[in-house]
mmCIF file of the N, C-alpha and C atoms, coordinates in Angstrom:
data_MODEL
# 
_entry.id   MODEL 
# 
loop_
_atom_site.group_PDB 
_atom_site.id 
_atom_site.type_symbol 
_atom_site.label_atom_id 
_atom_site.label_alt_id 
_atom_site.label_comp_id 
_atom_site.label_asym_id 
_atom_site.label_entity_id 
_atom_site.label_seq_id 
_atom_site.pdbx_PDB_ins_code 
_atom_site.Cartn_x 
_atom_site.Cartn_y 
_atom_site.Cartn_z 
_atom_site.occupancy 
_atom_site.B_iso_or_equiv 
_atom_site.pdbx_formal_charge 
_atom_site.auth_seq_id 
_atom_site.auth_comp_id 
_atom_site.auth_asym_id 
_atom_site.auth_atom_id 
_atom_site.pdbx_PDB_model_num 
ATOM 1   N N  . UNK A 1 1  ? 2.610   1.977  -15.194 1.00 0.00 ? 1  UNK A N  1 
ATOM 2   C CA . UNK A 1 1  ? 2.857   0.773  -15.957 1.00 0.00 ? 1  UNK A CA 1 
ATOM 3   C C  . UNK A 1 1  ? 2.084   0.799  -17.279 1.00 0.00 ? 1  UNK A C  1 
ATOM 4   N N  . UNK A 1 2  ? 0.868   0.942  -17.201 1.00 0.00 ? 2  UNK A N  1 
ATOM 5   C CA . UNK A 1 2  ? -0.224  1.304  -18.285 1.00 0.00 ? 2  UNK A CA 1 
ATOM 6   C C  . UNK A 1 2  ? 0.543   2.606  -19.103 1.00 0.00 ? 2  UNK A C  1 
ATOM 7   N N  . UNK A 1 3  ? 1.260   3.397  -18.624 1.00 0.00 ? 3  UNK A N  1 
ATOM 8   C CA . UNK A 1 3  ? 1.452   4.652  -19.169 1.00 0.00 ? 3  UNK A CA 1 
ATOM 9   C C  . UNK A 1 3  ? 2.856   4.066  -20.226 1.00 0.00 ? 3  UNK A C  1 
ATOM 10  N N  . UNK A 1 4  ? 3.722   3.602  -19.625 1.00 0.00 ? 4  UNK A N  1 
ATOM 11  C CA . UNK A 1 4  ? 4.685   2.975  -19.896 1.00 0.00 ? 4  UNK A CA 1 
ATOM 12  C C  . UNK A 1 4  ? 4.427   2.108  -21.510 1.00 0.00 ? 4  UNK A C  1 
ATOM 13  N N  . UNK A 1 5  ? 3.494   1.114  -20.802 1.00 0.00 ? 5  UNK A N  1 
ATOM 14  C CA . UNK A 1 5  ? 3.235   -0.307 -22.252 1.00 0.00 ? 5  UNK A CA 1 
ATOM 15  C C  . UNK A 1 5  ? 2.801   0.755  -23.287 1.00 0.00 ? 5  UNK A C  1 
ATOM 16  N N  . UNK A 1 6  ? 1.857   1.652  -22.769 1.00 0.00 ? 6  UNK A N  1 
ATOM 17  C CA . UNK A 1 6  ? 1.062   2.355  -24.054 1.00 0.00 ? 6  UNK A CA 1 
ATOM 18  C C  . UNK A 1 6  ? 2.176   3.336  -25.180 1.00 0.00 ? 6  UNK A C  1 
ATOM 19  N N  . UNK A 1 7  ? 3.817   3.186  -24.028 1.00 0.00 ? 7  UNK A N  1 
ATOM 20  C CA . UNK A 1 7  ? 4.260   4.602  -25.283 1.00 0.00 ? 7  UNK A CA 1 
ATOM 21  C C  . UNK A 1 7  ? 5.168   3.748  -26.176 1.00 0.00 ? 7  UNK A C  1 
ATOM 22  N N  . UNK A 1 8  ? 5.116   2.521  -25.180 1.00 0.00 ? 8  UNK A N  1 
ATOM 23  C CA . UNK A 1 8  ? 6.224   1.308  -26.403 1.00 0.00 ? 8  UNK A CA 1 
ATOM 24  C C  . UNK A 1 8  ? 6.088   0.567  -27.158 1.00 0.00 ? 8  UNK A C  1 
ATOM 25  N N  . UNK A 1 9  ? 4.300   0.609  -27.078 1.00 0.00 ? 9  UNK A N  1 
ATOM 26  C CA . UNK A 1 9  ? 3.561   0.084  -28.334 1.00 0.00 ? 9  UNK A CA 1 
ATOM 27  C C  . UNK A 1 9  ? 3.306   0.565  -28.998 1.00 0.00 ? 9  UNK A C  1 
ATOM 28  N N  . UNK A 1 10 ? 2.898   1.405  -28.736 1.00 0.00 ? 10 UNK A N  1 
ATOM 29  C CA . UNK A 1 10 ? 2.354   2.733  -29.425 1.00 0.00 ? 10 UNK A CA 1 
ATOM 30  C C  . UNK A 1 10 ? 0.551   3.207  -29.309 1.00 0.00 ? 10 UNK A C  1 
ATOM 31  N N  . UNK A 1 11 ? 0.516   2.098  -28.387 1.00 0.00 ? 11 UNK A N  1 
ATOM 32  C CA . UNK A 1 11 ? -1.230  2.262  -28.262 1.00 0.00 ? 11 UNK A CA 1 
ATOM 33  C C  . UNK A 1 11 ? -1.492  4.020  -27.673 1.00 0.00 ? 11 UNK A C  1 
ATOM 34  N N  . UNK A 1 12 ? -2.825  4.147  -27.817 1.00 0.00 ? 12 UNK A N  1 
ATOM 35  C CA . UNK A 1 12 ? -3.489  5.381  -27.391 1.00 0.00 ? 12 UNK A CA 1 
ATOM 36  C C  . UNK A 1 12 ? -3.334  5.231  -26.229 1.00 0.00 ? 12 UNK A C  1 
ATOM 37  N N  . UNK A 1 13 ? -3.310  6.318  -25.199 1.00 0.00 ? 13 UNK A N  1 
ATOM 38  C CA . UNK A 1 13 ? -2.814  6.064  -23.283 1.00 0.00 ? 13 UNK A CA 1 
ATOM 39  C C  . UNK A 1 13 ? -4.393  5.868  -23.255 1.00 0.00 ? 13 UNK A C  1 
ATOM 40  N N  . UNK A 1 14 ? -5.188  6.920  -23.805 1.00 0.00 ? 14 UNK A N  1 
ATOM 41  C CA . UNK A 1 14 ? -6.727  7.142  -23.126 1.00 0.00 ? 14 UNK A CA 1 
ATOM 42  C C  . UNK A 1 14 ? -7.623  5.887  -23.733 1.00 0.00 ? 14 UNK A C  1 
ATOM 43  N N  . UNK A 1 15 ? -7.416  5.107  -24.429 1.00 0.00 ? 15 UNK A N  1 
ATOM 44  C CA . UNK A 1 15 ? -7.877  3.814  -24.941 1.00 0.00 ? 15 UNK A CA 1 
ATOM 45  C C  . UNK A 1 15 ? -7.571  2.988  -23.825 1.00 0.00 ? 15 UNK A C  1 
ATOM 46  N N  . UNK A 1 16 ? -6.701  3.354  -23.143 1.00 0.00 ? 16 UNK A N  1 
ATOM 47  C CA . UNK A 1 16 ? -6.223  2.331  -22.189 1.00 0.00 ? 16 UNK A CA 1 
ATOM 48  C C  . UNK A 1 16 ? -6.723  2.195  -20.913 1.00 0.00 ? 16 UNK A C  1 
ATOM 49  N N  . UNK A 1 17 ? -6.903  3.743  -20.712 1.00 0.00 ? 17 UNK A N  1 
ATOM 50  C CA . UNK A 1 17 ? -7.463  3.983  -19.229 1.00 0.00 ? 17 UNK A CA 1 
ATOM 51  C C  . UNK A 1 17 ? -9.148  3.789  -19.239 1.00 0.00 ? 17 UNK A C  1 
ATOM 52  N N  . UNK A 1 18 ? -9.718  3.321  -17.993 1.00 0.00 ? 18 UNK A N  1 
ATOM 53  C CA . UNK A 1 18 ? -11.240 3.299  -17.369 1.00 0.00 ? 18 UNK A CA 1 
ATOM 54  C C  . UNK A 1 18 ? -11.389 4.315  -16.559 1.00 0.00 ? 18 UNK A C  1 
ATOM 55  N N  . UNK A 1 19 ? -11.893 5.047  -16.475 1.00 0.00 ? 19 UNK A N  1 
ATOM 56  C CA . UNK A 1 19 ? -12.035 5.446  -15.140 1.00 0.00 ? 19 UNK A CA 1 
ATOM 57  C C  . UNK A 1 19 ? -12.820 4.479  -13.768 1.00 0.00 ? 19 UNK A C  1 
ATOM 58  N N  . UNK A 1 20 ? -11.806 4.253  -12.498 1.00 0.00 ? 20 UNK A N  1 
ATOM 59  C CA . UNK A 1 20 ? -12.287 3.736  -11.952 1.00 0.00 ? 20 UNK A CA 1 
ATOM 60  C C  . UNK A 1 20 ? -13.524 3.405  -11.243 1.00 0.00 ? 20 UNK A C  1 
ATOM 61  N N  . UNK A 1 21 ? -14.766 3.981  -11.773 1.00 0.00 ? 21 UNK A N  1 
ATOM 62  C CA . UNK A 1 21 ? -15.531 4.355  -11.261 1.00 0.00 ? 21 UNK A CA 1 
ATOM 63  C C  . UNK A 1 21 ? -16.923 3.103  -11.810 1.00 0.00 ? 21 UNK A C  1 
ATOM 64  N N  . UNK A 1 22 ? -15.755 2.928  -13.176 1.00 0.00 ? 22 UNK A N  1 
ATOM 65  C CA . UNK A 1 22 ? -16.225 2.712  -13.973 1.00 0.00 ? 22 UNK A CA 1 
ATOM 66  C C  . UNK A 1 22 ? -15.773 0.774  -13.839 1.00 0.00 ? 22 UNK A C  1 
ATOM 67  N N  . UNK A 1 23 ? -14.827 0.697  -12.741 1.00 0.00 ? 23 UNK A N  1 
ATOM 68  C CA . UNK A 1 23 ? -14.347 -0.480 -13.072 1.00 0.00 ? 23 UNK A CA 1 
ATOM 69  C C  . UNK A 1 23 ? -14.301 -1.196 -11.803 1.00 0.00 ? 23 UNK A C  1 
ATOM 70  N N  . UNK A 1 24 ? -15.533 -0.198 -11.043 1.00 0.00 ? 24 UNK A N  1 
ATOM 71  C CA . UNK A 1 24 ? -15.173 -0.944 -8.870  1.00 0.00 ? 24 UNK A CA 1 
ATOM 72  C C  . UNK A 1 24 ? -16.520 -1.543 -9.033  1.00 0.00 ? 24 UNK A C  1 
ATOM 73  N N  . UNK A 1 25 ? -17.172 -2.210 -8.524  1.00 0.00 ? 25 UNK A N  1 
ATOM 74  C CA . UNK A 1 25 ? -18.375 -2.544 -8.162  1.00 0.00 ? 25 UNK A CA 1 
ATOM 75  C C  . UNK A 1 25 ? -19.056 -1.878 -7.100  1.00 0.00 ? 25 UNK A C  1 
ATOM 76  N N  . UNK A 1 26 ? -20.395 -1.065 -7.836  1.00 0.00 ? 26 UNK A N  1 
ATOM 77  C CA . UNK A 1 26 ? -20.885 -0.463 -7.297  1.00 0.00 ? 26 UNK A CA 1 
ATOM 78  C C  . UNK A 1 26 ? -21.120 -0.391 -5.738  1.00 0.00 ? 26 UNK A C  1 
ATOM 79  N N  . UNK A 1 27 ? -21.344 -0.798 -5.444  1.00 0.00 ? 27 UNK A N  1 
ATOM 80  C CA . UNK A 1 27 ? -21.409 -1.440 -3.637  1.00 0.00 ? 27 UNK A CA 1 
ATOM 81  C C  . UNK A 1 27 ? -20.520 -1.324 -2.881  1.00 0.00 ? 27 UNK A C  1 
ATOM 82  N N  . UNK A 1 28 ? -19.316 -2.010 -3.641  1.00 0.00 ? 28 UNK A N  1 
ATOM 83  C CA . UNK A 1 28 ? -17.704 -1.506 -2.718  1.00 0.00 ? 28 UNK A CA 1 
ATOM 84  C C  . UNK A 1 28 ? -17.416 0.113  -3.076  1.00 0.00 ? 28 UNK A C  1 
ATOM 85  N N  . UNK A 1 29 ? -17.884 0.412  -3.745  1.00 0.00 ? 29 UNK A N  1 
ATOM 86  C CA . UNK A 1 29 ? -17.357 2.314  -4.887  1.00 0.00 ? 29 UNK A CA 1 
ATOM 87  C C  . UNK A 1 29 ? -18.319 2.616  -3.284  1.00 0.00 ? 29 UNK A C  1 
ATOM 88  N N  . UNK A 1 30 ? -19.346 2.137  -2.630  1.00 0.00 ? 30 UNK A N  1 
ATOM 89  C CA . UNK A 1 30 ? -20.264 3.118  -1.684  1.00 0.00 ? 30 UNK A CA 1 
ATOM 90  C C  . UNK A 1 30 ? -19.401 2.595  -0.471  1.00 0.00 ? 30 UNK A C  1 
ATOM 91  N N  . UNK A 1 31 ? -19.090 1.599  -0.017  1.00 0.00 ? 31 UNK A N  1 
ATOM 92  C CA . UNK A 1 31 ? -17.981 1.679  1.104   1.00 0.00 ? 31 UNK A CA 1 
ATOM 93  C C  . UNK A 1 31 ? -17.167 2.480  1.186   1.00 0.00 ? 31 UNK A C  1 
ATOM 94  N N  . UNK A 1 32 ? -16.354 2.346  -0.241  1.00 0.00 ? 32 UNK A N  1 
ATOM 95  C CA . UNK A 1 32 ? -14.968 2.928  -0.584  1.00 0.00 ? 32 UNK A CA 1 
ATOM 96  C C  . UNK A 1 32 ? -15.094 4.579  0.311   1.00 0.00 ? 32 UNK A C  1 
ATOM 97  N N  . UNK A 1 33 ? -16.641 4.841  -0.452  1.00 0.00 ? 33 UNK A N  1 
ATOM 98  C CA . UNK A 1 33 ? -16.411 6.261  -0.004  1.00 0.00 ? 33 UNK A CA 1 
ATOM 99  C C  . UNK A 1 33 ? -16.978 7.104  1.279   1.00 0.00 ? 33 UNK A C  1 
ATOM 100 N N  . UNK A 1 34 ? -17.535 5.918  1.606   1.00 0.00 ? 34 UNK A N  1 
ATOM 101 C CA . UNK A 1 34 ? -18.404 6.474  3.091   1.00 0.00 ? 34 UNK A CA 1 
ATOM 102 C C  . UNK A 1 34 ? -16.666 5.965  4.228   1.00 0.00 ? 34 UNK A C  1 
ATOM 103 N N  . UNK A 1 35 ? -15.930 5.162  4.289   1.00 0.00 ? 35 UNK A N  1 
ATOM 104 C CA . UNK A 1 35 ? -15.554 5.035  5.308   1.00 0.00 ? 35 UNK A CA 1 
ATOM 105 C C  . UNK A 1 35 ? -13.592 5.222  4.831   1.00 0.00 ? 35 UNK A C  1 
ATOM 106 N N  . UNK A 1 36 ? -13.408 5.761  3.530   1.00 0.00 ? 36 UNK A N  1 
ATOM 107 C CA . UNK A 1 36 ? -11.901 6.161  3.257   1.00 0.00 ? 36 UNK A CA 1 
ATOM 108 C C  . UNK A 1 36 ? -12.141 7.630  2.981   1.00 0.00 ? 36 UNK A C  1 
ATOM 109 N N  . UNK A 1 37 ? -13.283 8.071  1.980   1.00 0.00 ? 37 UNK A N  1 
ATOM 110 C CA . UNK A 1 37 ? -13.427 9.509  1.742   1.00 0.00 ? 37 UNK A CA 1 
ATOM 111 C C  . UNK A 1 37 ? -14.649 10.281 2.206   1.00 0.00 ? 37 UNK A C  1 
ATOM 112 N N  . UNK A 1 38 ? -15.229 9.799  2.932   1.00 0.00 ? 38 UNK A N  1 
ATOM 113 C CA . UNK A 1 38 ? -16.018 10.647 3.337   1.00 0.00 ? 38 UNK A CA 1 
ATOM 114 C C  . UNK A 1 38 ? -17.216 11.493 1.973   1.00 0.00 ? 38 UNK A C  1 
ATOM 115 N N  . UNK A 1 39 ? -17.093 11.385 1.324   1.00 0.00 ? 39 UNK A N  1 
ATOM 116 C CA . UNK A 1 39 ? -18.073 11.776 0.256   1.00 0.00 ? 39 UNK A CA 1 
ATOM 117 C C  . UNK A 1 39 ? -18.656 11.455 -0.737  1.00 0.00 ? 39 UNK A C  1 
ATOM 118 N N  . UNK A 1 40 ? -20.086 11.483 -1.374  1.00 0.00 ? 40 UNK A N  1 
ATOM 119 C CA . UNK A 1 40 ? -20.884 10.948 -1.821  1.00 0.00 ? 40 UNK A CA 1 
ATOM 120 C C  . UNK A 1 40 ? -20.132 10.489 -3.187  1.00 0.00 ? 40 UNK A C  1 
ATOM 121 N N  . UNK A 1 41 ? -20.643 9.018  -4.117  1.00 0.00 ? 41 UNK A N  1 
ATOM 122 C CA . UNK A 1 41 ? -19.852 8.614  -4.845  1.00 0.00 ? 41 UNK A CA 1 
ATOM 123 C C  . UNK A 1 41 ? -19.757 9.829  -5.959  1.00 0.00 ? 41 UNK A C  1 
ATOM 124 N N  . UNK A 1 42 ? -20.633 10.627 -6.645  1.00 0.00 ? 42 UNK A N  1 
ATOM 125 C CA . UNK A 1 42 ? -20.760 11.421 -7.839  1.00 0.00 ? 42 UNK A CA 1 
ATOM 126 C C  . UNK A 1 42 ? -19.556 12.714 -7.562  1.00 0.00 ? 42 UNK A C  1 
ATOM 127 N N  . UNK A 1 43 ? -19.337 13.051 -6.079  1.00 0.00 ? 43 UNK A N  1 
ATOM 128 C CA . UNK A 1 43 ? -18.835 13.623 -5.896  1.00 0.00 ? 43 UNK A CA 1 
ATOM 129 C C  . UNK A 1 43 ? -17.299 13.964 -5.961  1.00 0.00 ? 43 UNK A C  1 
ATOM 130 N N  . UNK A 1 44 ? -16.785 11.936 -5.805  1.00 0.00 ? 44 UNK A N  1 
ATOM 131 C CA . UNK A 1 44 ? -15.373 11.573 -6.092  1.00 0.00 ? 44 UNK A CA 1 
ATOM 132 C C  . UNK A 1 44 ? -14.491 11.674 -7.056  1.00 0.00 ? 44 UNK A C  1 
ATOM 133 N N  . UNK A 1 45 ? -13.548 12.285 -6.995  1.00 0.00 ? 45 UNK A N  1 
ATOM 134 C CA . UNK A 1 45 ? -12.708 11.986 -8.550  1.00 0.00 ? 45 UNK A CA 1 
ATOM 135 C C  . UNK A 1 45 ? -11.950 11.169 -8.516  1.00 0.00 ? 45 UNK A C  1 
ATOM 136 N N  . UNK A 1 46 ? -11.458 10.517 -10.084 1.00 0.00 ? 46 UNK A N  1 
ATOM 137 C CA . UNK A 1 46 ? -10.935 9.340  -10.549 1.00 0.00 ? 46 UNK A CA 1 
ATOM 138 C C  . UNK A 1 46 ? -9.576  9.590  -9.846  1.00 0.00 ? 46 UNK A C  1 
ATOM 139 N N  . UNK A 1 47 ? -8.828  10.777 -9.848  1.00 0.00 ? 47 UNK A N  1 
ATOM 140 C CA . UNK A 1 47 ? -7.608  10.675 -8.748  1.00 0.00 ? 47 UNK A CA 1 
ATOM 141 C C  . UNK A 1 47 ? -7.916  10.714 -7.576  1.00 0.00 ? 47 UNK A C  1 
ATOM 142 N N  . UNK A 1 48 ? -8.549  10.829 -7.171  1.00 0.00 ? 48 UNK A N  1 
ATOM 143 C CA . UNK A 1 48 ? -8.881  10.342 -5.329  1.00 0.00 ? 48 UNK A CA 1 
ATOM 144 C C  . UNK A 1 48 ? -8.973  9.069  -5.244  1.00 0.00 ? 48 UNK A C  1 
ATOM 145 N N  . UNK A 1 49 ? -9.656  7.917  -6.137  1.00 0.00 ? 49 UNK A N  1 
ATOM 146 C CA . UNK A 1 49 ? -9.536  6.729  -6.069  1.00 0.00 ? 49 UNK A CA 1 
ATOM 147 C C  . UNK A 1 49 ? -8.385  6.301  -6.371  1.00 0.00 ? 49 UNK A C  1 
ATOM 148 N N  . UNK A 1 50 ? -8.044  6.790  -6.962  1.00 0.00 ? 50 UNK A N  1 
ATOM 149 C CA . UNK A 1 50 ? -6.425  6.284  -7.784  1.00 0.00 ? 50 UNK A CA 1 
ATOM 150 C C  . UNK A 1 50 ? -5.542  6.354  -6.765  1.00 0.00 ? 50 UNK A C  1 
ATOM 151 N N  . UNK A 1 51 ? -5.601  7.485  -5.955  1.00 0.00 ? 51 UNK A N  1 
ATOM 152 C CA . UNK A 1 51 ? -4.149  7.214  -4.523  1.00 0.00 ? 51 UNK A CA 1 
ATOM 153 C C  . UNK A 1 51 ? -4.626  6.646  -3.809  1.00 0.00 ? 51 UNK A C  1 
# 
């Protein structure tokens, strides 16, 4: 959707994007990953959160 608005406006895509890491609250980002991924937060990538 983000990818979409950004090519019909014409905005920058990467202006657009956060990385989520960047946009969970810290505390839930340490749930997130102890009990869906199994691995330490530094360790996660922004597409593992993303699916």
């Amino acid at each position: 959707m983000v990818r979409q608005r950004s090519t019909k406006s014409g905005e920058r895509l990467d202006g657009s994007l956060h990385p989520v890491k960047a946009c969970v609250d810290p505390e839930l980002l340490e749930i997130l990953r102890f009990y869906e991924l199994r691995k330490v937060v530094d360790a996660v990538l922004n597409e593992e959160q993303v699916a």
